[in-house]
C-alpha positions in Angstrom: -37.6 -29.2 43.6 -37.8 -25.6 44.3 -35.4 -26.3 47.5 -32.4 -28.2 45.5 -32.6 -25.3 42.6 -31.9 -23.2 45.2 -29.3 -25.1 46.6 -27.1 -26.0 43.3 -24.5 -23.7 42.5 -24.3 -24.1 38.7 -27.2 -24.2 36.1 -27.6 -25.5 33.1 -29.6 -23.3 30.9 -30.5 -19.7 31.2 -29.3 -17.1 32.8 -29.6 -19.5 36.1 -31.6 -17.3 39.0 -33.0 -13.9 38.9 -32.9 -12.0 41.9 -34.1 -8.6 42.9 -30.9 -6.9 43.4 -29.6 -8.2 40.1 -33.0 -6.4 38.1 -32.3 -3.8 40.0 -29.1 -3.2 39.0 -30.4 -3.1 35.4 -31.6 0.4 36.4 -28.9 3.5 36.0 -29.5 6.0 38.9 -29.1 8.5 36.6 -32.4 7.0 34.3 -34.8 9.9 33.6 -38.3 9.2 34.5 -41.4 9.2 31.9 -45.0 10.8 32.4 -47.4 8.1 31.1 -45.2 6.5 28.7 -44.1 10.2 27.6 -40.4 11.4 28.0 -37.6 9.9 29.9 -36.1 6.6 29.1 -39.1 5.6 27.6 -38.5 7.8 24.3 -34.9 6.8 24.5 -36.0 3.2 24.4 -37.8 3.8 21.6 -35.7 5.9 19.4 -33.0 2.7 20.1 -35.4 0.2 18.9 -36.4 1.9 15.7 -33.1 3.0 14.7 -31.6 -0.5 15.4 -34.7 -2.3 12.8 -34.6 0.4 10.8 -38.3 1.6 11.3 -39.7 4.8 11.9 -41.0 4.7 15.4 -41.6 2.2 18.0 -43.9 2.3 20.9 -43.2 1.2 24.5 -45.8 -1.7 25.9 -45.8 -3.4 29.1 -46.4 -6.8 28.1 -46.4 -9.2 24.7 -49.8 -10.4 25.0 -50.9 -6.9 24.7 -48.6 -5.9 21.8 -49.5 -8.2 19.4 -52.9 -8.8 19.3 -53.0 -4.7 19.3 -50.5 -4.9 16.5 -52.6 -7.5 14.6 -56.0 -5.3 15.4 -54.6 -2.5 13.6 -53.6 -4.5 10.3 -57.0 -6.1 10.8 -58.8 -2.8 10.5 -56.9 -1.3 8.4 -57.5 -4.3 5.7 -61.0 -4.5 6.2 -60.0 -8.7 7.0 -60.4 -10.1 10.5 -58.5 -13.3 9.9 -54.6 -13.8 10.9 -52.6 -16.4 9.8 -50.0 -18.5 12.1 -48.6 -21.6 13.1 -50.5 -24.1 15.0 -48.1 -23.3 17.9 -47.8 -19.7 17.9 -47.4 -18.0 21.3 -51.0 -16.2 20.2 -52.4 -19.7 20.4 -50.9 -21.5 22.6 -50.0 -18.7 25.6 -52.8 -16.2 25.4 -56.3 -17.5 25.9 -57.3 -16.2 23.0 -57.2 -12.5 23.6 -56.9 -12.1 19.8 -60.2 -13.5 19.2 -62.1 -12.7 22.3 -60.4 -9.1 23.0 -60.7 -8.0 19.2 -63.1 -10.2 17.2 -60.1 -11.9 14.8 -59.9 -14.6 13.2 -57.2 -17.7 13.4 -55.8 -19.3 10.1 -53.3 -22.0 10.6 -50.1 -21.9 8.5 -48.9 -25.5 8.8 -50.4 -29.3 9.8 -51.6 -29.0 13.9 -50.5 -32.6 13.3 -46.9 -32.3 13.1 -45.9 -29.9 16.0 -42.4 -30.0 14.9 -42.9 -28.6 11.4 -42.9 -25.0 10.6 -45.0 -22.6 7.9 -43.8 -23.0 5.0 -44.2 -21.9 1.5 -46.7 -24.9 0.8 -48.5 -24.7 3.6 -49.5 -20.9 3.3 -50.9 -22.0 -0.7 -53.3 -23.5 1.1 -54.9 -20.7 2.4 -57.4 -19.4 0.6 -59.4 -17.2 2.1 -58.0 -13.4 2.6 -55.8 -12.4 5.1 -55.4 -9.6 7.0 -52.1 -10.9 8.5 -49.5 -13.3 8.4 -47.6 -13.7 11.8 -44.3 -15.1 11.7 -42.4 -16.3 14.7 -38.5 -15.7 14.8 -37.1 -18.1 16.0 -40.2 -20.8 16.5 -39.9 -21.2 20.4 -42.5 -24.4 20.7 -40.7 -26.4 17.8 -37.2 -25.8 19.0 -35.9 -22.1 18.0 -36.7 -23.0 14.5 -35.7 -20.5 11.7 -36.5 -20.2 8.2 -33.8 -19.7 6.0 -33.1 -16.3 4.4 -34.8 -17.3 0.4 -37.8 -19.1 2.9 -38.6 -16.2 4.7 -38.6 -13.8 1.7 -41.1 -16.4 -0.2 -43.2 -16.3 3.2 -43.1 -12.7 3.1 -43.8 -11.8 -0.9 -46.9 -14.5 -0.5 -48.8 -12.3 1.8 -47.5 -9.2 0.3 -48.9 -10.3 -3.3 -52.6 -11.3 -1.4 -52.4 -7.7 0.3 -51.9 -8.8 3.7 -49.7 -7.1 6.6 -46.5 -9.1 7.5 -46.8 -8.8 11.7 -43.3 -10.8 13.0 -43.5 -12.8 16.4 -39.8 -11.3 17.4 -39.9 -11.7 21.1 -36.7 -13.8 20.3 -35.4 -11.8 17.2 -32.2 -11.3 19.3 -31.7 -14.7 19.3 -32.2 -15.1 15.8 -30.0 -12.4 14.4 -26.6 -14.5 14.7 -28.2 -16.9 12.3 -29.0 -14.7 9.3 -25.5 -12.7 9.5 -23.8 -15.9 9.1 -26.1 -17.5 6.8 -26.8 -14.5 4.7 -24.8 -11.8 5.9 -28.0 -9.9 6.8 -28.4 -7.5 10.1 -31.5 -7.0 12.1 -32.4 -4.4 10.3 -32.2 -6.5 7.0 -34.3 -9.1 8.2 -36.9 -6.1 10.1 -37.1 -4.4 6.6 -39.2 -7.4 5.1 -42.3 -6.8 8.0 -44.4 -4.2 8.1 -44.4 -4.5 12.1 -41.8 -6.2 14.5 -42.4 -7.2 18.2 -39.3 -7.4 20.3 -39.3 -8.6 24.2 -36.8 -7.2 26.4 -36.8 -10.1 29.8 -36.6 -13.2 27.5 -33.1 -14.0 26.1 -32.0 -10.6 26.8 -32.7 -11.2 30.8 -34.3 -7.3 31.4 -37.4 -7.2 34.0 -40.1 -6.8 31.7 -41.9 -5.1 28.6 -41.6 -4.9 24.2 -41.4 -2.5 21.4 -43.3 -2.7 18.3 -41.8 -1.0 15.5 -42.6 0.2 12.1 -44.4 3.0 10.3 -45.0 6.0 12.4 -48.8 6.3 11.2 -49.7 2.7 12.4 -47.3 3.2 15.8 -49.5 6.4 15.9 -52.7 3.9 16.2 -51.3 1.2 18.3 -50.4 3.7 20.7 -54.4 4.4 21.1 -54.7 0.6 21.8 -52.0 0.5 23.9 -54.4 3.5 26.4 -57.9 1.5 25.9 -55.9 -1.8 27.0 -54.9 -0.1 30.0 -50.9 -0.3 28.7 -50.0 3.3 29.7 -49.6 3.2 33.6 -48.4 6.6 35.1 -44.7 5.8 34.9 -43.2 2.8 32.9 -39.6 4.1 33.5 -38.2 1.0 35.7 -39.0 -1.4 32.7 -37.8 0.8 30.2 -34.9 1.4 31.8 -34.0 -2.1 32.6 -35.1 -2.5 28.7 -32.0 -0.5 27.7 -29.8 -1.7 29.9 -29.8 -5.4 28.5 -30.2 -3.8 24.9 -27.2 -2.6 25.0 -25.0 -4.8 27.3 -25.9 -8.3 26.1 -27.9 -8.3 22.2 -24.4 -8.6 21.1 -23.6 -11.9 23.4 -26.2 -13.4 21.6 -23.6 -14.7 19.0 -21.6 -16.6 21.4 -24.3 -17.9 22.7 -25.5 -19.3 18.9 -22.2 -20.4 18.2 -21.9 -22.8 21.7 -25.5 -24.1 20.9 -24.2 -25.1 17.4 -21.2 -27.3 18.9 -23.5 -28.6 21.9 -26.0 -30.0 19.7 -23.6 -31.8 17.2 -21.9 -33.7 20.9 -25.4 -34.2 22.1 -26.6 -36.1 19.5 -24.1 -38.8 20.4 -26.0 -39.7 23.1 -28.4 -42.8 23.1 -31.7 -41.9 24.2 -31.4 -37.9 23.6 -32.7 -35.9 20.5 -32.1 -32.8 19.7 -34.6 -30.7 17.9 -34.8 -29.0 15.2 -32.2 -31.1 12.8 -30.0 -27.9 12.7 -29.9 -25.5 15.5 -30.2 -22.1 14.4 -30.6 -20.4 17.4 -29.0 -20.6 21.2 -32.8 -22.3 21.7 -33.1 -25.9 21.2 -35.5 -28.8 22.4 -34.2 -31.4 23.6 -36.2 -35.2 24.1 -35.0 -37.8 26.5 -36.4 -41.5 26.3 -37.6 -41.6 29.6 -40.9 -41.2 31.7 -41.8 -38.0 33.7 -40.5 -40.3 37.4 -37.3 -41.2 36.2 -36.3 -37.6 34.9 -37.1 -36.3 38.1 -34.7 -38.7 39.4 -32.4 -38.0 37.0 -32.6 -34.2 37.6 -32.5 -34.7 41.2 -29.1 -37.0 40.8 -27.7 -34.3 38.9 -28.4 -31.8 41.2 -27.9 -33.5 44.6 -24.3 -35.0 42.6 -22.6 -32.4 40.8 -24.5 -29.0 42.0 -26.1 -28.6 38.8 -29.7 -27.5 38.1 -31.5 -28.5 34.8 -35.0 -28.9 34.3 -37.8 -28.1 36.6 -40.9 -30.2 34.6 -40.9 -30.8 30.6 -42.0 -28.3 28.2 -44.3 -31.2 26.9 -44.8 -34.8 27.6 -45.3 -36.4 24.1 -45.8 -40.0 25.6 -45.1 -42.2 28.7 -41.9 -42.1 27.6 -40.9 -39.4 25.4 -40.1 -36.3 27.4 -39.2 -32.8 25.7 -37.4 -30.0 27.3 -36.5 -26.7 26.6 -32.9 -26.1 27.0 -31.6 -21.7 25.9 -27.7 -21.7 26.2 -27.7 -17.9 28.3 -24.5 -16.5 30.7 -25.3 -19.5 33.2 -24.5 -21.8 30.4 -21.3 -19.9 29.6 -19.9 -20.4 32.7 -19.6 -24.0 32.3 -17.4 -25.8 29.5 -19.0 -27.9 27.1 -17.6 -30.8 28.1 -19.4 -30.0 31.6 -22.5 -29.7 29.5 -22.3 -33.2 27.5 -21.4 -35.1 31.0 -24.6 -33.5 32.6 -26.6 -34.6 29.6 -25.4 -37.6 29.4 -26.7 -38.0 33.1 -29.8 -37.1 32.2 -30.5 -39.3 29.8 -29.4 -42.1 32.3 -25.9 -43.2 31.5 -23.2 -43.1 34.1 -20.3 -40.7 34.1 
């Protein structure tokens, strides 16, 4: 499989391939060099982040896993409350081997019914917590139920709920980019808007924004001022971090703005998609360039159908499925990115409608 991705000339999804002399292109040869996370591009990074959300500092950190379960140790301690509230499906339990818990002693809460993995946290399901929080995580968009976004009165009942039971509102916003064309054109609200109602914001920088690695947190300087000590004892300061960083800034600047595009051709996708017999799409309304998508099929014939594709037209789609949900129920991820862009949509419906094993 690895061969005829290779071998295909268009791609689906994505970005397509990343390649070292693309990532390294992300990196100006005029970037200024940091001293263990001090100086350089590093503080220029994070000046960029907290101006763009509107916080008072942000703080450089290698990796996501490490971010938020520092993040979420801070509000923990702070509160005097070990336990954190999420969806079933957040990245913190589904991802992480449960560094939360066995790195920093918390506690999970689950915001939602573990039995239906395509429903998100809502109002209703947070009144039935009732123990108290230290936290409530929420995910922007939801990437294991489909990019799924709350709207913008959802999201402020979510918030004021924890707020009135004194907890920390921690968001999951390693796809915030993604989310932002959403809430300007549902509720004419900006990143920084939508960062005003959390106390702390994680942001990725490789995901839909295609940099090498690495995150920010932002928010308050006095709690960036004590995630930066968690950031040393979890080993997250390195003598330079400047190629990251720099590749960080790079993307930040160049492509957050595509992102809108991007939203707006995973709108008109999914409404063609749905058309076709023996394909969902998921969730009912996009709100992101992220979607799931479910073919009727078994794992054998997708493979064939992904190889046809391939072999056929030149185009690459799916490596595996994001999760098999029966014999016959397959669900993939699918992120319209610049690969995506470069075909039409018409292209896109033909190849889908491959896939889900009619002839074209």
């Amino acid at each position: 499989m690895d061969e005829l991705r290779d071998q295909c000339t268009a791609y689906l999804g994505g970005d397509g391939p990343r390649d070292t002399t693309s990532l390294l292109a992300q990196i100006p040869v005029t970037t200024v060099m940091d001293v263990y996370g001090t100086g350089g591009v590093v503080e220029e990074l994070e000046g960029e982040v907290a101006e763009l959300l509107g916080k008072e500092r942000a703080l450089f950190l290698p990796t996501g896993i490490m971010a938020q379960q520092a993040t979420l140790r801070v509000h923990a301690d702070r509160r005097g409350r070990a336990s954190v509230a999420f969806h079933p499906l957040s990245h913190l339990r589904t991802h992480e081997e449960n560094a939360f818990v066995r790195l920093h002693g918390l506690r999970e809460v689950l915001a939602g019914s573990r039995f239906e993995p395509l429903a998100p946290v809502s109002t209703a399901s947070l009144e039935e917590i009732k123990e108290p929080l230290g936290a409530l995580l929420l995910e922007l968009p939801q990437r294991d139920i489909g990019g799924y976004l709350p709207t913008w009165r959802e999201l402020e009942a979510q918030v004021q709920w924890a707020r009135e039971r004194g907890a920390a509102v921690h968001m999951d916003g390693a796809r915030l980019w993604e989310a932002a064309p959403y809430y300007a054109a549902s509720a004419k609200k900006s990143l920084a808007d939508v960062a005003a109602l959390f106390d702390t914001i994680y942001v990725s920088f490789y995901k839909g924004l295609g940099g090498i690695s690495g995150s920010c947190v932002a928010g308050d300087a006095d709690v960036i001022d004590e995630l930066s000590l968690w950031r040393t004892r979890h080993g997250g300061r390195p003598y330079m971090l400047w190629p990251y960083a720099a590749s960080a800034l790079t993307v930040l600047r160049e492509r957050r703005n595509d992102m809108a595009k991007y939203y707006r051709r995973a709108r008109a996708l999914a409404k063609e998609l749905r058309a076709i017999e023996g394909l969902d799409v998921l969730p009912d309304e996009v709100k992101s360039p992220l979607m799931h998508v479910r073919f009727g099929a078994t794992k054998a014939q997708m493979e064939t159908r992904v190889r046809a594709l391939a072999q056929s037209r030149g185009i690459w789609s799916f490596a595996r499925p994001f999760v098999s949900e029966g014999t016959r129920l397959q669900r993939y991820e699918f992120q319209v990115g610049r690969a995506s862009m470069e075909l039409r949509l018409d292209q896109i419906v033909e190849a889908f409608t491959q896939l889900a094993g009619h002839d074209v």
